[in-house]
Residue frames as qw, qx, qy, qz and C-alpha x, y, z in Angstrom:
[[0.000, 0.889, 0.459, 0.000, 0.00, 0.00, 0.00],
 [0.381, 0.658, 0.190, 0.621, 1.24, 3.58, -0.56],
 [0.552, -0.711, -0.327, 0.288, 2.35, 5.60, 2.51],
 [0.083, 0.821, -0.130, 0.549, 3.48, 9.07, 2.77],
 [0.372, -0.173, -0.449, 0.794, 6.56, 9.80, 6.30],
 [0.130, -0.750, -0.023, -0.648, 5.17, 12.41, 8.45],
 [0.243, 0.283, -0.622, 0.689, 6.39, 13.74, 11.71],
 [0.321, -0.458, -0.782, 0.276, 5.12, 13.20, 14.82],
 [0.224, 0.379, 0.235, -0.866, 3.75, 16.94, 15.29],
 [0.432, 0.059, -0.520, -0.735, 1.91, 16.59, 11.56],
 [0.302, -0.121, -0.946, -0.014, 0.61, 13.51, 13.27],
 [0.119, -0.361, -0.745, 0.548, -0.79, 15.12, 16.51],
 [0.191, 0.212, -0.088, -0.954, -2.58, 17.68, 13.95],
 [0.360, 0.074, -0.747, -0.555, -4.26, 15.22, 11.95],
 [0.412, -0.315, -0.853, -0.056, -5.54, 13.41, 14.85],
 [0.079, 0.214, 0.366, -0.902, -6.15, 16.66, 17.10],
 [0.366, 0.097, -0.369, -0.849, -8.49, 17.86, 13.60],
 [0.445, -0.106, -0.858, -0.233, -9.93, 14.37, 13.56],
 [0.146, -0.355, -0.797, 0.467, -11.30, 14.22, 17.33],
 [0.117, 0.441, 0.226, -0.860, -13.00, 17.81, 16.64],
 [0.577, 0.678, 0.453, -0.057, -14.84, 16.70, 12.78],
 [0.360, 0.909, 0.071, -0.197, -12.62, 18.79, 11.38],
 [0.791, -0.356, 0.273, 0.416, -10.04, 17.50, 8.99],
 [0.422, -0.187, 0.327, 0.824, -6.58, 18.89, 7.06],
 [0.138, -0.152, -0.476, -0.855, -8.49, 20.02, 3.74],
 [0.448, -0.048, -0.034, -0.892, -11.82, 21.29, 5.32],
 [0.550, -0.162, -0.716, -0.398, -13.90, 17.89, 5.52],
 [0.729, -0.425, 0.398, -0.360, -16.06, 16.07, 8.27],
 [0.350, -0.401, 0.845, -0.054, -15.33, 12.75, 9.01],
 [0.530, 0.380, 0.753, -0.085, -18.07, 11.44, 6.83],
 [0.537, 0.753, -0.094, -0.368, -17.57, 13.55, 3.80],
 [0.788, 0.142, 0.405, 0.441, -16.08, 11.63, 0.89],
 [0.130, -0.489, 0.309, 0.805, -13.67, 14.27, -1.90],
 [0.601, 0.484, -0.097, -0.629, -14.95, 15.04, -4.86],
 [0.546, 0.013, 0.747, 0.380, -15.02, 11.88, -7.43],
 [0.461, 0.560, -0.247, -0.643, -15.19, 12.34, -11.23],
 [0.660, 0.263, 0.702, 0.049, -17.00, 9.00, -12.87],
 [0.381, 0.685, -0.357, -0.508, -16.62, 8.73, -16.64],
 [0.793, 0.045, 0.607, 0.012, -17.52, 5.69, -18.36],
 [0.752, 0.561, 0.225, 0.264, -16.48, 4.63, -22.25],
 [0.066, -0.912, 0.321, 0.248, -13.54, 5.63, -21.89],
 [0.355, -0.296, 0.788, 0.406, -11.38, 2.76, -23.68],
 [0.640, 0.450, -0.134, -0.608, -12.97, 1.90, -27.09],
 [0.528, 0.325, -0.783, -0.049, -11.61, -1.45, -27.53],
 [0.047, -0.056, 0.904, -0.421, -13.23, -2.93, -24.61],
 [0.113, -0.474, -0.873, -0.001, -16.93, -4.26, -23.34],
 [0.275, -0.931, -0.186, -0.152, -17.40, -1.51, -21.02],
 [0.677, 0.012, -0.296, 0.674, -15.02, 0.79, -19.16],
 [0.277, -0.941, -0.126, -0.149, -14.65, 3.81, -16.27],
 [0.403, 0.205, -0.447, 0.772, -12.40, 6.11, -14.67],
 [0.532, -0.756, -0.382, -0.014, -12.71, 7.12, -11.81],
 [0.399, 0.376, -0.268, 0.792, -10.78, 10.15, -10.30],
 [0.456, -0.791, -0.377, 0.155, -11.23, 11.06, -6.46],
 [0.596, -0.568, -0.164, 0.544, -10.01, 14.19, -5.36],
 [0.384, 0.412, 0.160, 0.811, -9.72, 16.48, -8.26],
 [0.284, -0.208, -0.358, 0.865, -9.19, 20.11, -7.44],
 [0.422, 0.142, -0.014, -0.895, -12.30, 22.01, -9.54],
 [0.420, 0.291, 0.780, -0.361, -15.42, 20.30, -9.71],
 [0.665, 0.617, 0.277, -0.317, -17.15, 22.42, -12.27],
 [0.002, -0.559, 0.751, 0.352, -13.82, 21.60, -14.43],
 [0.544, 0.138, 0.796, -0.226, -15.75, 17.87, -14.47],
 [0.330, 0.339, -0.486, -0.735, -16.77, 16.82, -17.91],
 [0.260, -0.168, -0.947, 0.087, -17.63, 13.03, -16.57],
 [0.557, -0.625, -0.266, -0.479, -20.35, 12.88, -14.19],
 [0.152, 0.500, -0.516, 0.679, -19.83, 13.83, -10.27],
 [0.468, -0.468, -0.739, 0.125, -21.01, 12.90, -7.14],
 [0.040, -0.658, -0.139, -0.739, -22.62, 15.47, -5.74],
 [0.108, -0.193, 0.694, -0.685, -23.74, 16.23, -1.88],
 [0.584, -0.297, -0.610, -0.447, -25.67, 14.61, -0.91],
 [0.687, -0.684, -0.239, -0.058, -27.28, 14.74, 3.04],
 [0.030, 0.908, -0.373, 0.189, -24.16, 15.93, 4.08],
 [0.933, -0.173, 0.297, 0.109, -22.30, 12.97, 3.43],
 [0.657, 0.180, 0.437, 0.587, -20.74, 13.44, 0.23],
 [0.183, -0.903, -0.066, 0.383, -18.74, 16.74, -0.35],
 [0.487, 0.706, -0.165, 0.488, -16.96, 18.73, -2.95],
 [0.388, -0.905, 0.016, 0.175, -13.54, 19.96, -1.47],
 [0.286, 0.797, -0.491, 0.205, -10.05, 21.31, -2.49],
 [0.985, -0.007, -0.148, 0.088, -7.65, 18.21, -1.58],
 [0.085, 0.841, -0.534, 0.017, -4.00, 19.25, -0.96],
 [0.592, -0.364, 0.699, 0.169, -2.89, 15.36, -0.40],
 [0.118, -0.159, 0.888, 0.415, -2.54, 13.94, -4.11],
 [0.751, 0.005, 0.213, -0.625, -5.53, 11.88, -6.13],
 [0.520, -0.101, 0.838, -0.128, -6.57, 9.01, -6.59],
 [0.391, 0.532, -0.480, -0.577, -6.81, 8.06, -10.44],
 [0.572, -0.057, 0.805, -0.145, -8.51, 4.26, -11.38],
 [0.257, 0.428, -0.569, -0.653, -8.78, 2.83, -14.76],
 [0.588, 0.032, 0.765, -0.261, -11.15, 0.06, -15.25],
 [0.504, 0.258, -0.539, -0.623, -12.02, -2.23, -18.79],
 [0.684, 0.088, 0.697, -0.198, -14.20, -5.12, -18.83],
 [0.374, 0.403, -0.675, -0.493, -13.78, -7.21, -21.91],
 [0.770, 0.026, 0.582, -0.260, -16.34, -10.15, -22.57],
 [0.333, 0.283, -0.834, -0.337, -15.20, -13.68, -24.38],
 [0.914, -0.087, -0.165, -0.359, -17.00, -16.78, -24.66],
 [0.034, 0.345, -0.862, 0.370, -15.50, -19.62, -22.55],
 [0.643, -0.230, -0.709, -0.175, -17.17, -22.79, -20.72],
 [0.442, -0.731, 0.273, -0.443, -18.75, -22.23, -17.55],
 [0.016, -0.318, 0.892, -0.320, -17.03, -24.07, -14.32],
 [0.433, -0.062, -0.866, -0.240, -18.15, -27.30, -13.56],
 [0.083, -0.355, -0.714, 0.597, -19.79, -26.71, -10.10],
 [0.130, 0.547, 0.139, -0.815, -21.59, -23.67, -11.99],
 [0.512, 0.076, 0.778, 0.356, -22.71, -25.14, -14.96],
 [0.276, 0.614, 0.650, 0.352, -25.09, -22.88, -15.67],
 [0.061, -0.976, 0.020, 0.210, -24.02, -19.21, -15.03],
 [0.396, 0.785, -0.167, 0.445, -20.85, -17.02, -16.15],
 [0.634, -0.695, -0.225, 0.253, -17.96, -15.24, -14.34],
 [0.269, 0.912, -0.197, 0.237, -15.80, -12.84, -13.72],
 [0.734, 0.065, -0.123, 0.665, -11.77, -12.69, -13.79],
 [0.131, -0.980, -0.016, 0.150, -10.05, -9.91, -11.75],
 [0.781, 0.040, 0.031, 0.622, -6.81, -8.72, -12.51],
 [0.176, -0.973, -0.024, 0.148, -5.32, -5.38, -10.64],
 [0.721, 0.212, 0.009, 0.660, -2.01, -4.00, -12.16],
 [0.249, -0.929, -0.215, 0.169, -0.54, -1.41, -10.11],
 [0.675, 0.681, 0.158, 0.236, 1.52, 0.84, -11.75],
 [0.699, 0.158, -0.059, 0.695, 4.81, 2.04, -11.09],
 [0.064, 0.555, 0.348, 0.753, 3.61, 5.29, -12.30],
 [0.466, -0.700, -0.366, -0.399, 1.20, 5.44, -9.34],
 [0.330, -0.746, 0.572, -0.087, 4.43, 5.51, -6.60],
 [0.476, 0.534, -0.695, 0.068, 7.61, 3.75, -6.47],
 [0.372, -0.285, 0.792, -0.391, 6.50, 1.58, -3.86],
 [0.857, 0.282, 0.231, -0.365, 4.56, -0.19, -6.71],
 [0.325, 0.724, -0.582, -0.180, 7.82, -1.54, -7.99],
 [0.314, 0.253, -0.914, -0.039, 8.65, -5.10, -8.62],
 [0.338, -0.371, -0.864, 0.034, 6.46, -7.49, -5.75],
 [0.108, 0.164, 0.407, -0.892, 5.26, -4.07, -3.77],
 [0.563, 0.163, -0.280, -0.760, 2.66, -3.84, -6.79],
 [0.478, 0.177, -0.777, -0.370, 2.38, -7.30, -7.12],
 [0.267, -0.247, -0.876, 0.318, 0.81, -8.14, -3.76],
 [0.259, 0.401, 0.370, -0.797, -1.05, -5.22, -3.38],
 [0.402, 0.216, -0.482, -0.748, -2.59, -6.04, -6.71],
 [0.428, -0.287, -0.836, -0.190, -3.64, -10.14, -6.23],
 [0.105, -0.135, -0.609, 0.774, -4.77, -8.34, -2.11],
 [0.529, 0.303, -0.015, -0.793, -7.54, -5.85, -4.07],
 [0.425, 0.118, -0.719, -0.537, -8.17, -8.65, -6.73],
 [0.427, -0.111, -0.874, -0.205, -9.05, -10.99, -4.28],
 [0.095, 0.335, 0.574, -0.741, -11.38, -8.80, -2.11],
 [0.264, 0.280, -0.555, -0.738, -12.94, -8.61, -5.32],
 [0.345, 0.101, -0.920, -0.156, -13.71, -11.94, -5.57],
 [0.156, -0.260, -0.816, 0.492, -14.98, -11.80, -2.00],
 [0.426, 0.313, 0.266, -0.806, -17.53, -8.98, -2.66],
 [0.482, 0.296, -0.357, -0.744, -18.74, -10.59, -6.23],
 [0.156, 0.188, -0.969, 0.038, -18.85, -14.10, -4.47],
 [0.258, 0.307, 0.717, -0.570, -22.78, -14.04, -3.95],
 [0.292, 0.352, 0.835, 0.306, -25.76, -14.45, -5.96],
 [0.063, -0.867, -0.322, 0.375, -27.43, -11.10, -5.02],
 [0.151, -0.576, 0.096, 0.798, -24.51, -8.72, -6.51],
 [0.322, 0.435, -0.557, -0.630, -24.69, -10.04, -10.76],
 [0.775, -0.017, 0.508, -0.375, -26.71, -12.00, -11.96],
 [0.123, -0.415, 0.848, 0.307, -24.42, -14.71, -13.63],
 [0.641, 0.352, 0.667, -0.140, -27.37, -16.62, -15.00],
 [0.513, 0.808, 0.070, -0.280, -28.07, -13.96, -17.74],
 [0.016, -0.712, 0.622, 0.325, -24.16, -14.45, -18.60],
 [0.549, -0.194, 0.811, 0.052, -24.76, -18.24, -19.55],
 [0.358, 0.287, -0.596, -0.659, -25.17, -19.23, -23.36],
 [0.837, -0.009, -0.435, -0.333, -25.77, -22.78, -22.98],
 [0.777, -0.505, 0.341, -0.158, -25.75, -24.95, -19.49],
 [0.818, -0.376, 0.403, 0.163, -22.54, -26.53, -19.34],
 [0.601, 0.626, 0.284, 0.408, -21.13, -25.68, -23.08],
 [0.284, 0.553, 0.191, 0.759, -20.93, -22.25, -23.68],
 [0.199, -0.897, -0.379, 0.111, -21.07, -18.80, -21.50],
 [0.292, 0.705, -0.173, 0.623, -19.50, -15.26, -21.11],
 [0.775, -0.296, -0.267, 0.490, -16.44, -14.32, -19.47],
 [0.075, 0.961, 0.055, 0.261, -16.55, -11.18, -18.31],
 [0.793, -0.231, -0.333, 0.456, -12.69, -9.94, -17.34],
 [0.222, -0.944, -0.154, -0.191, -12.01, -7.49, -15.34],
 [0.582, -0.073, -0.179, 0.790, -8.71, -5.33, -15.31],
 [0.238, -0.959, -0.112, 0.103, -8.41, -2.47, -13.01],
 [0.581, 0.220, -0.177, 0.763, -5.22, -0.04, -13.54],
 [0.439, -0.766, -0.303, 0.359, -3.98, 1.91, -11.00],
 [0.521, 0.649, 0.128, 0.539, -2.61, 5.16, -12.59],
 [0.101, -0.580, 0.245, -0.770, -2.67, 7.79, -9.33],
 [0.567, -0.381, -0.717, 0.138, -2.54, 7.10, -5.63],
 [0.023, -0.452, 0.286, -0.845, -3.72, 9.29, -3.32],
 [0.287, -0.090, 0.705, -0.642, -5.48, 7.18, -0.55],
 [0.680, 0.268, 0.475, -0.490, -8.86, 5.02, -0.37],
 [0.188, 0.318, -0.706, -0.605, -8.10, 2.84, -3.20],
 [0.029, 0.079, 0.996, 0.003, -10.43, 0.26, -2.55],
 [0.330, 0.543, 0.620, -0.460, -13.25, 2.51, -2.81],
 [0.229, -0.590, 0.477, 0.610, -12.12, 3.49, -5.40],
 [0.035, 0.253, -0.929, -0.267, -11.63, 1.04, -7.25],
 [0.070, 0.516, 0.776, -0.356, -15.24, -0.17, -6.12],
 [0.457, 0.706, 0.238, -0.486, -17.05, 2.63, -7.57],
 [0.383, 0.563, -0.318, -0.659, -15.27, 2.15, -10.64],
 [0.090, -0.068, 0.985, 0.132, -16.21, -1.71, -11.07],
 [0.125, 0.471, 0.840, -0.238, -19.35, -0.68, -10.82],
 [0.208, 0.702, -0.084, -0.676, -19.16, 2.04, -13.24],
 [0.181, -0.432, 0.822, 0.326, -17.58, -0.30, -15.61],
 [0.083, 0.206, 0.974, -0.049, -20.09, -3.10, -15.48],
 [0.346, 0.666, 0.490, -0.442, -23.17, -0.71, -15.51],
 [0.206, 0.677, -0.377, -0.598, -21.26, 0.54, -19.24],
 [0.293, -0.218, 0.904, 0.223, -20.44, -3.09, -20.10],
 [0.758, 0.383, 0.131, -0.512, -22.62, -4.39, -23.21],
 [0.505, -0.096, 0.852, 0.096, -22.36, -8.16, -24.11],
 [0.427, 0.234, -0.313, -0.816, -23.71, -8.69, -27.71],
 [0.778, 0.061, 0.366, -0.507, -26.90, -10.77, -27.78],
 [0.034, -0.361, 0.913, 0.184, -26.03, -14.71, -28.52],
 [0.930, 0.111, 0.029, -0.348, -28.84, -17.43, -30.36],
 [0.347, -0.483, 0.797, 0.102, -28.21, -20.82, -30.28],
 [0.596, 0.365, -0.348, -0.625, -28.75, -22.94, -33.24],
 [0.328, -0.335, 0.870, 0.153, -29.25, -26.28, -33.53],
 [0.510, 0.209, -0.642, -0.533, -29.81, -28.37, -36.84],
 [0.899, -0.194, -0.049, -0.391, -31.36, -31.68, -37.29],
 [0.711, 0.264, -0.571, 0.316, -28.31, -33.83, -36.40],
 [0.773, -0.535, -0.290, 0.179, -28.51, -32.61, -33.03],
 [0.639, 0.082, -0.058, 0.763, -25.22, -29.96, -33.50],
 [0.270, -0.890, -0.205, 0.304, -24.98, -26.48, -32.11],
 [0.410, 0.497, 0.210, 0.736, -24.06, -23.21, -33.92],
 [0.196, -0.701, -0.318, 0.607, -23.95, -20.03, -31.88],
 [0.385, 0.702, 0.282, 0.529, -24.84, -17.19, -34.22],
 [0.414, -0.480, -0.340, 0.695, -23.85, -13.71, -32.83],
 [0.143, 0.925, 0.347, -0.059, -25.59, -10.31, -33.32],
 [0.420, -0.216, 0.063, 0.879, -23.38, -7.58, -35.26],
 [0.089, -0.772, -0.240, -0.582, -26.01, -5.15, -34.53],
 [0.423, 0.282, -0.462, 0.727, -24.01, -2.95, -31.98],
 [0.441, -0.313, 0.112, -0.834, -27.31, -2.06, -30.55],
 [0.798, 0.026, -0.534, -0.277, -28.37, -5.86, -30.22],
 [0.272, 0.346, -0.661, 0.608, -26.73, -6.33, -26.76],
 [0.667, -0.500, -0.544, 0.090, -27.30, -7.77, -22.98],
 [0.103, 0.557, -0.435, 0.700, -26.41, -5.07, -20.31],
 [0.490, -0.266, -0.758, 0.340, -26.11, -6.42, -16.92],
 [0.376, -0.859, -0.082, -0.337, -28.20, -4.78, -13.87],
 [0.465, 0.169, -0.497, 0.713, -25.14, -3.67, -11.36],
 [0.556, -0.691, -0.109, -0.449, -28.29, -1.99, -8.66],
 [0.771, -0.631, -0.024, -0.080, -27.07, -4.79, -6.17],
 [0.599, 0.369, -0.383, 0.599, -23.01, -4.61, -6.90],
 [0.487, -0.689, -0.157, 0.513, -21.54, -3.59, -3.20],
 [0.095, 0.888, -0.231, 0.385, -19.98, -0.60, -2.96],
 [0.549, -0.085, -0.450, 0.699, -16.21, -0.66, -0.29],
 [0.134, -0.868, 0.050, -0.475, -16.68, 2.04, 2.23],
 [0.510, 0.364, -0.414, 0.660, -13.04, 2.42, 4.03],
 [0.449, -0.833, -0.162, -0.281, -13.43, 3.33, 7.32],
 [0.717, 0.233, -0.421, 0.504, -10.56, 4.36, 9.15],
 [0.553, -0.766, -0.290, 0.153, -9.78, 4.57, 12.99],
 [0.489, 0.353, -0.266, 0.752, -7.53, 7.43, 13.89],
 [0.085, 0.292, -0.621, 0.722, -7.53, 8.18, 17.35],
 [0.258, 0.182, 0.559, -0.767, -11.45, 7.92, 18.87],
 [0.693, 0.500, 0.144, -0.499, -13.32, 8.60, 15.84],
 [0.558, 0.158, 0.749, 0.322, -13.21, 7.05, 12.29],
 [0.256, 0.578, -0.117, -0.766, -13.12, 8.73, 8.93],
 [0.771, 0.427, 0.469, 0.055, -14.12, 7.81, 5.37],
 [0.413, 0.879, 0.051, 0.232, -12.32, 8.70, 2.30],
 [0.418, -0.783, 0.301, 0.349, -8.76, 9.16, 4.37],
 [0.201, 0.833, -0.512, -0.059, -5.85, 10.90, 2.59],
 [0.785, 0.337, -0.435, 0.284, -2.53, 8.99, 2.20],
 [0.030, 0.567, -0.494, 0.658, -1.63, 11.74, 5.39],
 [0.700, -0.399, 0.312, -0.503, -4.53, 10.26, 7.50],
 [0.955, 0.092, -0.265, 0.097, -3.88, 6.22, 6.48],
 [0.715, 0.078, -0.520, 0.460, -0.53, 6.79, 8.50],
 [0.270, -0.271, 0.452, -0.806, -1.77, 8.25, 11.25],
 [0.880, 0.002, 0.013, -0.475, -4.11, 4.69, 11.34],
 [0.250, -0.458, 0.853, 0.014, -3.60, 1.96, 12.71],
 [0.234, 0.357, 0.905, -0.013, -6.65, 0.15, 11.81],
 [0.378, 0.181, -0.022, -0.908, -9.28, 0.09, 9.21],
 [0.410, 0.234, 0.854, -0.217, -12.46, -1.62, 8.22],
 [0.019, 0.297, -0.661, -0.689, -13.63, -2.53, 5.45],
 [0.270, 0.219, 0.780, -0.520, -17.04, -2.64, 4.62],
 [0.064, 0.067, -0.665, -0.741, -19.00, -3.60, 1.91],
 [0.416, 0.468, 0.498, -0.600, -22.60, -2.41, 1.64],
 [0.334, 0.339, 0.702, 0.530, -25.21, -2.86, -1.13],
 [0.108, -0.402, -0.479, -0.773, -27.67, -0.27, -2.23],
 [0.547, -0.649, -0.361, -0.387, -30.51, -0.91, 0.62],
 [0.165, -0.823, 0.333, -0.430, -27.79, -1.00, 3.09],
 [0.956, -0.248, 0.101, -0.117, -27.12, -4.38, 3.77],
 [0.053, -0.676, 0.725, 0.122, -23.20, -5.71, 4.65],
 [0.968, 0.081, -0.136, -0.194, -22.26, -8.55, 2.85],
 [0.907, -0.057, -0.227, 0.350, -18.78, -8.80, 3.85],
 [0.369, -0.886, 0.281, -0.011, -16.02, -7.05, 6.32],
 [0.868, 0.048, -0.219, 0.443, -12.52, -7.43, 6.44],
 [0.603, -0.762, 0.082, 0.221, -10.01, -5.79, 9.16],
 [0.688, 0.397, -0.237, 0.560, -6.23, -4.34, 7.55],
 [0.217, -0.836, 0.246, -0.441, -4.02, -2.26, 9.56],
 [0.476, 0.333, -0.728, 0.364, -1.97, -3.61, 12.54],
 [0.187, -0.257, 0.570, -0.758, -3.80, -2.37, 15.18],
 [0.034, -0.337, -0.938, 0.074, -6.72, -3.89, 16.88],
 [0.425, -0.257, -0.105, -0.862, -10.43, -2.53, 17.04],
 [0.186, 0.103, 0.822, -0.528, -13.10, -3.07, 19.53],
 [0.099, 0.322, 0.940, 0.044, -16.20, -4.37, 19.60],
 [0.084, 0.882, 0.347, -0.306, -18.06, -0.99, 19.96],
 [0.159, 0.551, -0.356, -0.738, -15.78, 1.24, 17.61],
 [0.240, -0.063, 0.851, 0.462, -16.56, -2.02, 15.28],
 [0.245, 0.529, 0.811, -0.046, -20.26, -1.74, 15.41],
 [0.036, -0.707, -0.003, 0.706, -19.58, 2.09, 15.55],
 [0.190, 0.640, -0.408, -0.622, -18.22, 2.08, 11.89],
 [0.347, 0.473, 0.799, 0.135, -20.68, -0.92, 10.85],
 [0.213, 0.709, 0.532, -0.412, -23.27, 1.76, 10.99],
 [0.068, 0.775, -0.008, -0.628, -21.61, 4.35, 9.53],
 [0.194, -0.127, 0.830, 0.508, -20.54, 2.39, 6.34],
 [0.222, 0.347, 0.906, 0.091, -23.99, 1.56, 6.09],
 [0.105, 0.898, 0.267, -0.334, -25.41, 5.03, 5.93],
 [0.111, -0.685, 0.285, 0.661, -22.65, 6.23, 3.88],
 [0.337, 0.118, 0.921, 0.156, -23.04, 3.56, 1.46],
 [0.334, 0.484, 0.797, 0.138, -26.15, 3.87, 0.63],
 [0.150, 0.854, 0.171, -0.468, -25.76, 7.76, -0.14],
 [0.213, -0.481, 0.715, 0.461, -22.87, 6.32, -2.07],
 [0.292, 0.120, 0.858, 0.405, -24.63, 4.47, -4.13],
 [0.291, 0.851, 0.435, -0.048, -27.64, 6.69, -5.08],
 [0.266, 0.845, -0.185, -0.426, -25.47, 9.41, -6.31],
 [0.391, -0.306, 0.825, 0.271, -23.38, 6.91, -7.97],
 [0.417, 0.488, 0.766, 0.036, -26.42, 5.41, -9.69],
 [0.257, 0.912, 0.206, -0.245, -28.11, 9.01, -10.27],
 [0.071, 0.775, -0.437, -0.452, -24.40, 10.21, -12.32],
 [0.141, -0.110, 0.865, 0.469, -24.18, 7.16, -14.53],
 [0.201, 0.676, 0.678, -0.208, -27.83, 7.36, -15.00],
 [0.236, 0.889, 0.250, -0.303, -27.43, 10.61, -16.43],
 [0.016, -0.465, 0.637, 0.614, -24.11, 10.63, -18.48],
 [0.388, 0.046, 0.915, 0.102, -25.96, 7.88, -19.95],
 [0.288, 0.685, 0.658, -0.126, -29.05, 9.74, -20.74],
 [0.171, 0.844, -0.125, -0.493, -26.84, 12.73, -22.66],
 [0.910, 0.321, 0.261, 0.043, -25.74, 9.73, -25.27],
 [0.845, 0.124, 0.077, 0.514, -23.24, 10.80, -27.87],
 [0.022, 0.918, 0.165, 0.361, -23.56, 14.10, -27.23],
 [0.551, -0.828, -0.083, 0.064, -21.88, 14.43, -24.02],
 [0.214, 0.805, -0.521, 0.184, -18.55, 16.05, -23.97],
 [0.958, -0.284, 0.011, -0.045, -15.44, 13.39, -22.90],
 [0.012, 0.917, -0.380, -0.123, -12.41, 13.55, -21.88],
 [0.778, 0.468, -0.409, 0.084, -11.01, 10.07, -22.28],
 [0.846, -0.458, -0.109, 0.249, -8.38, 8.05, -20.99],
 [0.556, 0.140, 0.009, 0.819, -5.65, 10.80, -21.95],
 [0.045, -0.708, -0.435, -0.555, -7.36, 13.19, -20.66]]
């Protein structure tokens, strides 16, 4: 993971600011930084999103923002770095697994770039990449998030493989939400093209495939979790922490909520330890942030969508 030195006075600021709601760059503990969502952004792929937390001007945005929203989710000037996620889903046809005979699945594969700090260099990247990939796994491991049925061609034969590569271009803290809103930016872009199956009188199977670009299967991504990061730094717990706050934490919790607010799965990094009451503490609050997280989420891909080709874009060079 990505960690920024800071002295032990920068420390006692961060966690002074923290005990009072009020941290480094102007937030509460429960405001998230601005994100800028922007989907089609690779043209060679199924679907694809960036996702950029922290940029410095909002109305600069050309993608679609999360906005405030109950005074959870907050525009603010950043001064720690951002956080810059690249995401393509590319669907092939493949045979489903043998326990699953009749659904699809998805491949993760996180490549953390160099680019994004030199602590992503040689196996640094390479463990913090299979680490995200296979919390992945652990949120998309349930019948509720995609429904993998709709992915199957033919029971035990034929279905679509939907893989998923995430690049990590900019670190500036909270990658795993990150990353998280843009799988789920990704997938809600993703269009599979629509698959008949023929079969003659001999009893053989032909799969014909639609090359009408409009002809296509788009998956519902409503019940995809959202990560919501919750980190303990001194008493309280913040969402959305800087690179400055993460080392001023010892512990954080990880907490994946769906839409209606339900957790389907936790998981504990950090060194330190957390009690039973700060745990239940920053259940809750995951769960309430969450689910403001995911209605503006929804409501800004919902509407780039609905300005079609029209909508200005800035692209993955952009």
């Amino acid at each position: 993971m990505a960690s920024v030195a800071l002295s032990e006075a920068e420390k006692v600021y961060i966690v002074h600011g923290v005990q009072e709601d009020l941290r480094v760059d102007g937030r509460g503990c429960e405001d998230y930084r601005c994100v800028e969502v922007e989907t089609d952004v690779v043209s060679n792929t199924s679907g694809s999103a960036r996702v950029k937390l922290g940029i410095e001007d909002p109305s600069q945005t050309l993608g679609g923002h999360l906005p405030r929203s109950e005074g959870l989710l907050t525009f603010s000037k950043s001064h720690f770095g951002h956080t810059d996620i690249l995401v393509g889903v590319k669907a092939e046809m493949g045979t489903p697994k043998l326990e699953k005979a009749n659904e699809g699945y998805l491949e993760f594969f996180v490549d953390c770039s160099a680019n994004a700090t030199p602590e992503f260099e040689g196996r640094g990247g390479d463990d913090l990449g299979t680490e995200i990939a296979n919390t992945l796994y652990r949120i998309f491991n349930n019948k509720s998030s995609v429904d993998l049925k709709s992915l199957c061609i033919s029971p035990r034969e034929h279905c679509w493989i939907l893989y998923v590569d995430v690049l990590l271009l900019e670190c500036g803290g909270n990658l795993f939400d990150t990353i998280c809103i843009a799988v789920k930016a990704a997938l809600f872009n993703t269009r599979i093209p629509r698959v008949r199956v023929l079969e003659d009188e001999e009893g053989s199977k032909d799969i014909e495939l639609s090359d009408d670009p409009y002809d296509c299967i788009r998956l519902s991504v409503e019940n995809v979790p959202c990560i919501v990061t919750l980190c303990k730094i001194g008493y309280r717990h913040v969402v959305d922490a800087t690179l400055q706050e993460e080392a001023c934490s010892l512990a954080s919790l990880l907490v994946s909520v769906t839409n209606t607010g339900v957790v389907t799965c936790m998981r504990k990094v950090g060194k330190g330890s957390l009690d039973p009451e700060s745990i239940f503490e920053m259940m809750e609050t995951g769960k309430r942030v969450g689910k403001v997280l995911h209605a503006s989420l929804q409501s800004v891909l919902h509407k780039e969508e609905s300005l079609g080709p029209k909508r200005p874009k800035v692209g993955f060079l952009g």
